[in-house]
C-alpha positions in Angstrom: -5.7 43.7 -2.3 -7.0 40.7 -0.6 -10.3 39.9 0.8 -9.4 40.5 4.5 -8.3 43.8 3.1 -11.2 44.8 1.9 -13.2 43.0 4.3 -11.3 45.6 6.9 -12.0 48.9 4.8 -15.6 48.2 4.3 -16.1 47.8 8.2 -13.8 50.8 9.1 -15.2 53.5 6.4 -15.7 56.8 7.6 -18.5 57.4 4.8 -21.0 55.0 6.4 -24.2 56.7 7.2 -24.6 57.5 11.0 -25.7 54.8 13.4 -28.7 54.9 15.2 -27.9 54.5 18.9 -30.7 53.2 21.0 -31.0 54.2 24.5 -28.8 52.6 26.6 -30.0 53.1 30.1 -28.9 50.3 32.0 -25.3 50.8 31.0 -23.2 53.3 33.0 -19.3 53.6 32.7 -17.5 55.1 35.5 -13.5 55.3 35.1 -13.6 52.7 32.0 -15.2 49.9 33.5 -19.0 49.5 33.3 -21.6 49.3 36.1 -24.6 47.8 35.8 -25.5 44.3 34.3 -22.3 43.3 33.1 -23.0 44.4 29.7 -21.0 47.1 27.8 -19.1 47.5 25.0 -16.4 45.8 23.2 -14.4 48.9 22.9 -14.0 49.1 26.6 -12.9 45.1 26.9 -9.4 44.2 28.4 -7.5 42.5 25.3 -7.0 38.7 26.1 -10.8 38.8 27.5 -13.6 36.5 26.8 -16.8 38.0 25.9 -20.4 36.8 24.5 -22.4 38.8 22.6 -25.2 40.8 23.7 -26.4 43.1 21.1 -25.1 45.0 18.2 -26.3 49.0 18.0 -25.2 49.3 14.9 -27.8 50.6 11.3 -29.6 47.4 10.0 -27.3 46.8 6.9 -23.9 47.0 9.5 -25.8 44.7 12.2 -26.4 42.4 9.0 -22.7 42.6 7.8 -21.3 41.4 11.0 -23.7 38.9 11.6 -22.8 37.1 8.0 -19.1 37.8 9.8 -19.9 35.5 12.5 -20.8 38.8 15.4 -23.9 37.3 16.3 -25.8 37.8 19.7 -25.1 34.8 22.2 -21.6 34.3 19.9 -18.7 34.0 22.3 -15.3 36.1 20.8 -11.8 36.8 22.1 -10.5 40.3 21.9 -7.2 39.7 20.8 -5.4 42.7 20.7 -6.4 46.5 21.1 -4.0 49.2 19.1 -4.9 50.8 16.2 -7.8 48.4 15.7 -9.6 45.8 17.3 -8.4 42.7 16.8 -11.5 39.7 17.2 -11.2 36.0 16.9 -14.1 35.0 16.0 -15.3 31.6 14.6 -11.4 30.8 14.3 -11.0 33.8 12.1 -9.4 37.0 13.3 -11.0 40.1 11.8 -9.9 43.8 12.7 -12.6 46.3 13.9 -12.8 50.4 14.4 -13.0 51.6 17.8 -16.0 53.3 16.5 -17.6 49.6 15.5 -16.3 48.3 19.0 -18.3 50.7 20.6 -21.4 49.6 19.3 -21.1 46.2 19.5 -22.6 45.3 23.4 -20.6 41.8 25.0 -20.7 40.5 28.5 -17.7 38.8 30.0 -17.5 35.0 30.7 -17.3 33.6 33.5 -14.6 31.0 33.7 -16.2 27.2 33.8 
Protein backbone atom coordinates (compact mmCIF):
# COMPACT_ATOMS: atom_id res chain seq x y z
CA UNK A 1 0.00 0.00 0.00
CA UNK A 2 1.43 3.24 -0.88
CA UNK A 3 1.49 6.43 0.96
CA UNK A 4 -1.35 8.15 -0.97
CA UNK A 5 -3.17 5.04 0.06
CA UNK A 6 -2.97 5.39 3.33
CA UNK A 7 -2.83 9.03 3.31
CA UNK A 8 -6.64 8.49 1.77
CA UNK A 9 -7.83 5.89 4.50
CA UNK A 10 -6.61 7.88 7.43
CA UNK A 11 -8.68 11.01 6.10
CA UNK A 12 -11.79 8.91 5.11
CA UNK A 13 -12.09 6.61 8.50
CA UNK A 14 -15.33 6.19 9.75
CA UNK A 15 -13.83 5.54 13.45
CA UNK A 16 -12.75 9.20 13.83
CA UNK A 17 -14.20 10.81 16.81
CA UNK A 18 -17.16 13.21 15.98
CA UNK A 19 -16.40 16.76 14.81
CA UNK A 20 -17.33 19.54 16.64
CA UNK A 21 -19.40 21.80 14.29
CA UNK A 22 -19.38 25.48 15.26
CA UNK A 23 -22.30 27.54 14.48
CA UNK A 24 -22.62 28.45 11.26
CA UNK A 25 -25.03 31.28 11.07
CA UNK A 26 -24.11 33.22 8.25
CA UNK A 27 -24.24 30.27 5.86
CA UNK A 28 -27.62 29.29 4.41
CA UNK A 29 -28.03 26.72 1.46
CA UNK A 30 -31.19 26.94 -0.50
CA UNK A 31 -31.41 24.26 -3.54
CA UNK A 32 -27.49 23.51 -3.32
CA UNK A 33 -26.10 26.73 -3.77
CA UNK A 34 -25.24 28.88 -0.72
CA UNK A 35 -26.61 32.36 0.19
CA UNK A 36 -24.91 34.55 2.17
CA UNK A 37 -21.18 35.70 2.10
CA UNK A 38 -19.99 33.53 -0.48
CA UNK A 39 -18.65 31.15 1.80
CA UNK A 40 -19.80 27.44 2.04
CA UNK A 41 -18.53 24.29 1.76
CA UNK A 42 -16.34 22.34 -0.39
CA UNK A 43 -18.80 19.56 -0.68
CA UNK A 44 -21.28 21.75 -2.42
CA UNK A 45 -18.47 23.14 -5.03
CA UNK A 46 -19.05 22.65 -8.85
CA UNK A 47 -15.93 20.31 -9.87
CA UNK A 48 -13.59 22.33 -12.24
CA UNK A 49 -14.11 25.39 -9.61
CA UNK A 50 -11.62 27.53 -8.02
CA UNK A 51 -11.88 28.06 -4.36
CA UNK A 52 -9.73 29.70 -1.35
CA UNK A 53 -9.96 28.56 1.82
CA UNK A 54 -11.96 29.98 4.54
CA UNK A 55 -12.03 27.80 7.50
CA UNK A 56 -11.82 24.20 8.39
CA UNK A 57 -14.71 22.90 11.06
CA UNK A 58 -13.13 20.06 11.52
CA UNK A 59 -11.62 18.44 15.64
CA UNK A 60 -8.19 20.04 16.27
CA UNK A 61 -5.99 16.97 15.36
CA UNK A 62 -8.06 16.70 11.66
CA UNK A 63 -7.79 20.70 11.21
CA UNK A 64 -3.97 19.99 12.00
CA UNK A 65 -3.80 16.93 9.52
CA UNK A 66 -4.96 18.87 6.58
CA UNK A 67 -3.06 21.81 7.30
CA UNK A 68 0.42 19.69 7.18
CA UNK A 69 -1.54 18.50 3.77
CA UNK A 70 -1.38 21.90 2.35
CA UNK A 71 -5.62 22.78 3.35
CA UNK A 72 -4.73 25.91 4.95
CA UNK A 73 -7.08 29.01 5.34
CA UNK A 74 -6.30 31.71 2.55
CA UNK A 75 -4.82 28.39 0.36
CA UNK A 76 -6.42 28.55 -3.10
CA UNK A 77 -7.46 24.62 -4.39
CA UNK A 78 -9.14 23.23 -7.45
CA UNK A 79 -11.83 20.69 -7.05
CA UNK A 80 -10.99 18.34 -9.54
CA UNK A 81 -13.46 15.86 -9.70
CA UNK A 82 -16.54 14.92 -7.51
CA UNK A 83 -17.64 10.91 -7.58
CA UNK A 84 -17.07 8.79 -4.99
CA UNK A 85 -14.60 11.10 -3.41
CA UNK A 86 -13.39 14.51 -3.62
CA UNK A 87 -10.79 14.92 -5.75
CA UNK A 88 -8.41 18.39 -4.57
CA UNK A 89 -5.40 19.73 -6.24
CA UNK A 90 -3.73 21.25 -3.97
CA UNK A 91 -0.04 22.51 -3.81
CA UNK A 92 0.41 20.51 -7.18
CA UNK A 93 -0.70 17.40 -5.41
CA UNK A 94 -4.12 15.77 -5.91
CA UNK A 95 -5.35 14.20 -2.68
CA UNK A 96 -8.99 12.43 -2.42
CA UNK A 97 -11.39 13.62 0.35
CA UNK A 98 -14.88 12.20 2.03
CA UNK A 99 -17.85 14.04 1.34
CA UNK A 100 -18.06 14.01 5.00
CA UNK A 101 -14.42 16.01 5.20
CA UNK A 102 -15.70 18.23 2.20
CA UNK A 103 -18.45 19.33 4.17
CA UNK A 104 -16.44 20.74 6.81
CA UNK A 105 -13.93 22.29 5.05
CA UNK A 106 -15.51 26.27 4.39
CA UNK A 107 -14.00 27.82 0.70
CA UNK A 108 -15.11 30.86 -1.20
CA UNK A 109 -15.07 30.96 -4.96
CA UNK A 110 -12.51 33.08 -6.95
CA UNK A 111 -13.14 35.61 -8.82
CA UNK A 112 -11.51 35.38 -12.18
CA UNK A 113 -8.43 38.17 -12.52
Amino acid sequence: MGVSSLLQLSLNCDTLRPVKQKPQSSLVILEGRCAGPDVCPLSRVQAGAEVCIKELTTAPDITQRLRELGFCERQRIKLVARESSFICQVCNARLGISEKLADSILVERVHAR
